[in-house]
N, C-alpha and C positions, 0 to 999 in steps of 0.2 A: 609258832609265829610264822614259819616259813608256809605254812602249808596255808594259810589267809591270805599272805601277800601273793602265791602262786594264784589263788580264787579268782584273787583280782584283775592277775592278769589275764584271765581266763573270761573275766567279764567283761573287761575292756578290747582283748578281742573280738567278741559276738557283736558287739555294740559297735564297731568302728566302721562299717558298709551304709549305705542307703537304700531304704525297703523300697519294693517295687512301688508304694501311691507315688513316692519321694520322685523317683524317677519319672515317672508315669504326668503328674503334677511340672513337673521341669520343663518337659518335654510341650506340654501342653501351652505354658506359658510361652516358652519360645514360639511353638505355630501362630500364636496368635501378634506377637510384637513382629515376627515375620511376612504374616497375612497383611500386615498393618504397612510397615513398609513397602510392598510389591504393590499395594495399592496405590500411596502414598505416588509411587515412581512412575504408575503407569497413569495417575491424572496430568503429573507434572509431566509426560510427555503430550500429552492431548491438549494442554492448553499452550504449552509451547506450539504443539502444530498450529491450533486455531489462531495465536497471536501471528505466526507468519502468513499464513493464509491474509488477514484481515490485515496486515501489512502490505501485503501484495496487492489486494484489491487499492486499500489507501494509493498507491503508486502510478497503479491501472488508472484511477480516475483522476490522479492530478495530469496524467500525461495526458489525459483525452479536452481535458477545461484547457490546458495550456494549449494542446493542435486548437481545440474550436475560438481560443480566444487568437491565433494568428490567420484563421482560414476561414471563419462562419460569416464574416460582412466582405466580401471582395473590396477591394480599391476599384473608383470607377473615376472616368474623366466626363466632368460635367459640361454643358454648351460652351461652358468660359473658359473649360480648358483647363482647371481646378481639380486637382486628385480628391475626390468625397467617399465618405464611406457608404457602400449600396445594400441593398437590403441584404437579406443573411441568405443565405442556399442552405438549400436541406441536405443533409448528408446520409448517403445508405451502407452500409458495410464497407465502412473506411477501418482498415489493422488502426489497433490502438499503437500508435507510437514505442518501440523499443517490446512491445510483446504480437508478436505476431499471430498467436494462438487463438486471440481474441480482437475480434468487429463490433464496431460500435454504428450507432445510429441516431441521428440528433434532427430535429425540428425547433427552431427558436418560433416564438408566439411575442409578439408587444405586450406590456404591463401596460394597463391604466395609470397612467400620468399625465402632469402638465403636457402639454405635447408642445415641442420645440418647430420653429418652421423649419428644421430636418426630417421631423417626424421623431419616430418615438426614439428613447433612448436606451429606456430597459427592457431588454427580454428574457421572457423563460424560457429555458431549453427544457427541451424534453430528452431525454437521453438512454437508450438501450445499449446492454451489453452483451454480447452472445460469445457462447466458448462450448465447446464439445468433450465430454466427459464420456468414455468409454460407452462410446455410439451414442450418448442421446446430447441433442442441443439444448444449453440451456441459457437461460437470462435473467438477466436482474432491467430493473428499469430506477431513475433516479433523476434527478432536478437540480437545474442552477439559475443561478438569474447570472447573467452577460450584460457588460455594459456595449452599445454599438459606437466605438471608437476606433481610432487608427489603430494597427496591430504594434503592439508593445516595439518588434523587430523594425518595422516599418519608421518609428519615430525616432529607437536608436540611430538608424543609419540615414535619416534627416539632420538629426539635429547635430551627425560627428562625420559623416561623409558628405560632406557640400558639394554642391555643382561645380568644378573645376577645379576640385580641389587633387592634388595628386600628393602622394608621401611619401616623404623624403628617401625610404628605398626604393622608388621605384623612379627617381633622378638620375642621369648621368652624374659621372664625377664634377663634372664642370661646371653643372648646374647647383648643386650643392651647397656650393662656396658662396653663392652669388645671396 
């Protein structure tokens, strides 16, 4: 009886390692949940770049609508001496606001409309953007329509800075009281 139970343990010996497919099969599995991840990491940085990128642009172009909606119609003084809004000026490689890297360039056009005795009201912009990428110049080009009104800036500081108006920090003490 001793000598059977000794067999045994002598089979369960042989039998307790993992053959070389076993390993081989392991091995194989892992490269591929690995290839699988490395991929998985290096899209999820490309689209992280692309959404900044395409954020940045989004940025670029709300800064260049907000300059062209305070600067594209001048303020003019008409025979009666009336502040009106004047035709729009074309703009050539003005920096986009807060990024210096990039120039823009804009031409407004009148839409077909009722036409108001100011003349027209809506215009299209035409609008280029240029930026320099390891020496070569490039662009995009893109559209808005402008309404031709007083600048957003301009109506603030009518309708809360009046003519004669002075604030109260900038009173002597004596006048203050009064």
């Amino acid at each position: 009886m001793r000598s059977l139970h000794g067999n045994r343990a002598v089979r369960r010996q042989a039998r307790s390692g993992f053959t070389l497919v076993e390993v081989v099969m392991a091995m194989f599995i892992l490269l591929i949940g690995m290839t699988s991840i490395l991929g998985l990491l290096s899209f999820g940085a490309a689209m992280s770049r692309t959404a900044a990128l395409r954020s940045g642009s989004a940025f670029a172009i709300e800064a260049i609508v907000a300059d062209l909606e305070e600067t594209l119609f001048p303020l003019e003084e008409n025979e009666d001496g009336l502040t009106v809004v004047g035709d729009p000026v074309d703009v050539l490689d003005r920096p986009v606001p807060g990024r210096p890297a990039l120039t823009y360039s804009a031409r407004a056009y009148p839409e077909p409309s009722d036409e108001l005795p100011g003349g027209p009201v809506l215009y299209r912009v035409d609008i280029e953007i240029r930026w320099s990428t390891e020496g070569t110049t490039r662009s995009r080009k893109f559209q808005t329509l402008l309404l031709r009104e007083v600048p957003f800036g301009e109506r603030l500081r009518r309708q809360f800075v009046l003519p004669g108006y002075e604030p109260a920090s900038a009173k002597g003490p004596a006048e203050r009281t009064r």
